[in-house]
N, C-alpha and C positions, 0 to 999 in steps of 0.2 A: 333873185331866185332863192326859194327857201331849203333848209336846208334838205327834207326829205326829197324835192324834187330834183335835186343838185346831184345828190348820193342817185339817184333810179337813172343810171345813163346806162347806152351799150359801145359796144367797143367803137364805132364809127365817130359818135359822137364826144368820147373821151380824146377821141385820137385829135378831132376838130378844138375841141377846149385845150388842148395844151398849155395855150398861154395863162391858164389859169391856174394852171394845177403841177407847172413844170417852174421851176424857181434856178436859178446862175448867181451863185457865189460871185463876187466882182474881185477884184485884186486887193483890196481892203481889209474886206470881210474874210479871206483866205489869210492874209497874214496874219492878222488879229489873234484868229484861229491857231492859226502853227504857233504863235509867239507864247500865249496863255498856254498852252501844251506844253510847250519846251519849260516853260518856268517850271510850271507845276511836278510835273512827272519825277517820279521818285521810282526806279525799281525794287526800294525795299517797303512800298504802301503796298496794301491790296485796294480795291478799288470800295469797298467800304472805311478803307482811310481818308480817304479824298472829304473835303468839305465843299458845300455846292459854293460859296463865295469865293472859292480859290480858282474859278473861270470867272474869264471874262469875254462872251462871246466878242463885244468888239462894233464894228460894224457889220458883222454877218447876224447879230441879233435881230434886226427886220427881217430879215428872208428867213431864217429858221421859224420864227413866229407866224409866219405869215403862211409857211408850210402846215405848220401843225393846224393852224388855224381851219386850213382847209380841209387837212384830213378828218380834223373834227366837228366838222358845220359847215363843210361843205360835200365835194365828190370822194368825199372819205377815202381818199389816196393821194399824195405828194410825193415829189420829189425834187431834191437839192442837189445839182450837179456841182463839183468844184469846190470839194472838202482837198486841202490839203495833202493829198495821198503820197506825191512822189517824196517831198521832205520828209517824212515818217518812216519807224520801222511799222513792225507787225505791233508789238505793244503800248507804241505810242498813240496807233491809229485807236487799237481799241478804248486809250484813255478821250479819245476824245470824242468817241462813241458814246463814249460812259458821262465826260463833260455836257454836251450837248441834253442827254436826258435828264441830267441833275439840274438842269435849268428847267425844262418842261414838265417835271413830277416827278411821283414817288417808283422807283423801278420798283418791278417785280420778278419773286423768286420764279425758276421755271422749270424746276425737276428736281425731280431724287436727292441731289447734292445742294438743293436750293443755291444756286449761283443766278448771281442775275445778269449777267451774260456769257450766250451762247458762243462759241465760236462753230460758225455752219462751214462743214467742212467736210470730207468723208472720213467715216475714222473706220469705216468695214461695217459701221450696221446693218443689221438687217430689218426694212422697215414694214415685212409684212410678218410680224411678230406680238403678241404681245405686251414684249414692254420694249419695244420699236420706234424710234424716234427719226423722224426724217431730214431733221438738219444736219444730223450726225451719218447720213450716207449719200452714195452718189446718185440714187435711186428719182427716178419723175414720183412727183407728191401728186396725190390727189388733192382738189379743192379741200382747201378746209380753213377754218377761222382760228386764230391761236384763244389764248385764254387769260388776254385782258385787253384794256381797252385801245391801247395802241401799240404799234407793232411799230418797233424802228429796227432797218438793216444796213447799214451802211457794209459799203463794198470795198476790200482792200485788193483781191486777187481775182480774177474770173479766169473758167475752165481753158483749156483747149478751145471742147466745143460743147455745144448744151450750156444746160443750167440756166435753159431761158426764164424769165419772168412773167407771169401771169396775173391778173385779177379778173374778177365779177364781180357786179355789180349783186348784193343779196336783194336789194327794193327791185333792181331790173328782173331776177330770177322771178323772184315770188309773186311779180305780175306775169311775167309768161307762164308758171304753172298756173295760175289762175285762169288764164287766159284760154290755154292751151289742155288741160288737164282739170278741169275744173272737178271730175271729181274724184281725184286724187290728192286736191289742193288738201283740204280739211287734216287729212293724215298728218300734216306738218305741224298741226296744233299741236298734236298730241305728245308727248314727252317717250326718250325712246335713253334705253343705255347708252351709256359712253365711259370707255374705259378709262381710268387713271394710269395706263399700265404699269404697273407695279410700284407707280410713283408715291402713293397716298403718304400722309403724316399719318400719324400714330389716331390723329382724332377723326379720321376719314376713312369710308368706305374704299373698297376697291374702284365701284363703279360710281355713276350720279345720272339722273334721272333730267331732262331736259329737251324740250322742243323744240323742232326745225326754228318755226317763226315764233314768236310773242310779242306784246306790243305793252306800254308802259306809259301813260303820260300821251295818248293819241303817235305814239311815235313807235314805226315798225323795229325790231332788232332782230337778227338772225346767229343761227350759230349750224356748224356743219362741221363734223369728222370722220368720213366714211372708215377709215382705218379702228378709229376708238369704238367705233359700233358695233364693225367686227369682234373687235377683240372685249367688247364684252360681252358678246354671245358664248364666250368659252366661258365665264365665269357663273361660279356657283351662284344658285338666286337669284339670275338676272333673269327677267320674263323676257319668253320667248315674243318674236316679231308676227303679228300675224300676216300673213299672205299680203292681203291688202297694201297694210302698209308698210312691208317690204317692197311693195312695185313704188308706191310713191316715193320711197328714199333713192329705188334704184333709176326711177325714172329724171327726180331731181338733178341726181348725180349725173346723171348723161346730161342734162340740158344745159349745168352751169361752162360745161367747155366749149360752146357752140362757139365757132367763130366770131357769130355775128354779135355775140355774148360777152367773151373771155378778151381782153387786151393783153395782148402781147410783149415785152420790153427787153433789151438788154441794159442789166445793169454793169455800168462800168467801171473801174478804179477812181474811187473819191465820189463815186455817189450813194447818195442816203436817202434812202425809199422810207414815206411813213404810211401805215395804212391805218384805221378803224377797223378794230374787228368785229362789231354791229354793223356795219354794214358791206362791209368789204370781204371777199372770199381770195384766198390766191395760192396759188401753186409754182413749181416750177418746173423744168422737163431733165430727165434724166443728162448726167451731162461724162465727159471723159478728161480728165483729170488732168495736169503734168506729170512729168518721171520727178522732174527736181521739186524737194519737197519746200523750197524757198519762192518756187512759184505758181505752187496748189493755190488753187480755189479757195477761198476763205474771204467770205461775211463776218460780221457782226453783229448778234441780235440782243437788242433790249426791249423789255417789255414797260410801258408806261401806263400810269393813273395820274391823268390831270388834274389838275388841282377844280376844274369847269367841267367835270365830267355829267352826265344826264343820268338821272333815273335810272335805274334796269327794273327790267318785267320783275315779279316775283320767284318767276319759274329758274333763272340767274342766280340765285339767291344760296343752292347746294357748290356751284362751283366759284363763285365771287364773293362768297362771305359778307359783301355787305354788297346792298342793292343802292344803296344811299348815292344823291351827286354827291361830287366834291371830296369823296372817302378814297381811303388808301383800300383798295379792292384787288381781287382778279389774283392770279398769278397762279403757279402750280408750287405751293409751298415747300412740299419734299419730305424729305425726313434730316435734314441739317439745320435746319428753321433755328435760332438759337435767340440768347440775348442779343447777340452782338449785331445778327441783323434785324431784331428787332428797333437795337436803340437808333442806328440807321434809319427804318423808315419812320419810326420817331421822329429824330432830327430833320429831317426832311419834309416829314408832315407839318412842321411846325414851322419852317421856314416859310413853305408856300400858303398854308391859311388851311389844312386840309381836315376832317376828320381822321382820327387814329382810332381804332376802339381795341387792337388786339395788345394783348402783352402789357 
């Protein structure tokens, strides 16, 4: 199966592939894992201290590879059950969060403070703001695609209740507006605001200008953030939406939840979900928290550029900086951007074969 037709599934049929797309740590590959962790960790590094040769996945190197593999050429979503959780504190886990991606490519910055991991957590945000961030509260996300080319979360703590997991399929959406909507579909061409909220670098606009769908190389890519769409309607010099093609973004946005659409999941303690975010959409549902703050909800997100990465459209090009395969791309730069994480993704570009072209 090639890879576009792999990526265009609905929930029925992702549910039936599981054994393709769902991967089990074996008792090897878990120790490997904890052992490389323990050596390495250092509480006085930051995690741009770390050098990518100071892991060694082990024998969990197959199944992580073969995850990513899938999330990128094939159903552009994976997941790796049976990381290590219960042996770990909180900052170990995130080291190996951070391990794991320094094998797979170059992280990327992802906001205001340019950190290249998140901790998804509630911290009181408020996400219908904007400069609103939805990892940082308890709040149901809307559909939407992050802002580079793979998304990795691995799971150290889950809620009470809530904080389900979701995806859609974007090649499954954008044949049902076709399908469905035909002529509303075309409106997705067209390029529409999307806020930075308040995140931009000093060499960045507020907003950036970019279309539902574009295609690159005969190959679909999609991007969606209903929230960043709003919130750049408040800003100065953003062209307003016509009629039109405000029903097709709002029509969109109903369609990507549909049941027969959206996959559903919980993610549990020691699992690590990877998505594509060219083809993959994903949300979660509002969730309710613990009282003890040792066993609140909390994820880990990093963002990845592989070293095998495809093409991007042209229209990509204002918020990924380089459209190029195989480039150090994507991310939400910030305003912390510095040498120091430059020489970072430097050093890392140059381990795995990659282009560098900033700094």
């Amino acid at each position: 199966m090639n890879h576009a037709a792999a990526a265009q599934w609905d929930a029925a049929r992702l549910d039936a592939d599981k054994a393709h797309w769902q991967f089990t740590l074996g008792d090897s590959g878990r120790r490997d894992l904890l052992a490389s962790v323990k050596k390495a960790h250092d509480p006085d590094k930051t995690l741009l201290d770390y050098q990518r040769d100071e892991f060694d996945l082990g024998a969990a190197r197959s199944v992580v590879e073969a995850a990513f593999a899938e999330a990128k050429r094939g159903r552009g979503i994976a997941l790796v059950r049976g990381l290590p959780r219960a042996e770990l504190d909180a900052p170990e886990f995130e080291l190996l969060t951070w391990a794991i991606g320094l094998q797979m490519g170059v992280a990327r910055p992802q906001g205001k403070a340019s950190h290249y991991v998140s901790a998804v957590r509630d911290a009181g945000t408020a996400y219908r703001t904007g400069t609103g961030r939805g990892y940082s509260s308890n709040s149901g996300l809307d559909f939407h695609t992050d802002s580079a080319d793979l998304v990795m979360l691995s799971c150290f703590n889950k809620a009470v209740s809530g904080g389900m997991s979701m995806a859609t399929s974007m090649p499954a959406a954008h044949a049902r507006m076709q399908a469905e909507f035909p002529e509303l579909h075309p409106w997705l061409l067209r390029p529409i605001h999307f806020s930075r909220q308040g995140e931009q670098a000093a060499d960045e606009e507020a907003s950036y200008p970019q279309p539902i769908f574009d295609t690159a190389e005969g190959r679909l890519f999609g991007k969606w953030n209903r929230n960043r769409v709003i919130a750049a309607q408040q800003l100065a010099g953003v062209p307003g939406i016509p009629a039109e093609h405000q029903l097709a973004l709002d029509t969109f946005d109903a369609l990507v939840p549909r049941a027969d659409l959206a996959y559903r999941m919980w993610l549990a303690p020691g699992d690590l979900q990877i998505m594509n975010s060219h083809v993959t959409l994903h949300s979660r549902t509002e969730f309710v928290d613990h009282a003890d703050p040792a066993h609140k909800r909390l994820l880990f997100r990093v963002w990845i550029a592989p070293p095998d990465s495809l093409r991007l459209p042209q229209s990509w090009q204002a918020l990924f900086k380089s459209i190029q395969p195989g480039s150090v791309r994507g991310g939400l730069i910030g305003q912390n951007h510095d040498e120091r994480c430059r020489a970072f993704e430097r050093r890392q570009a140059q381990a795995l074969g990659m282009r560098f072209d900033a700094g």
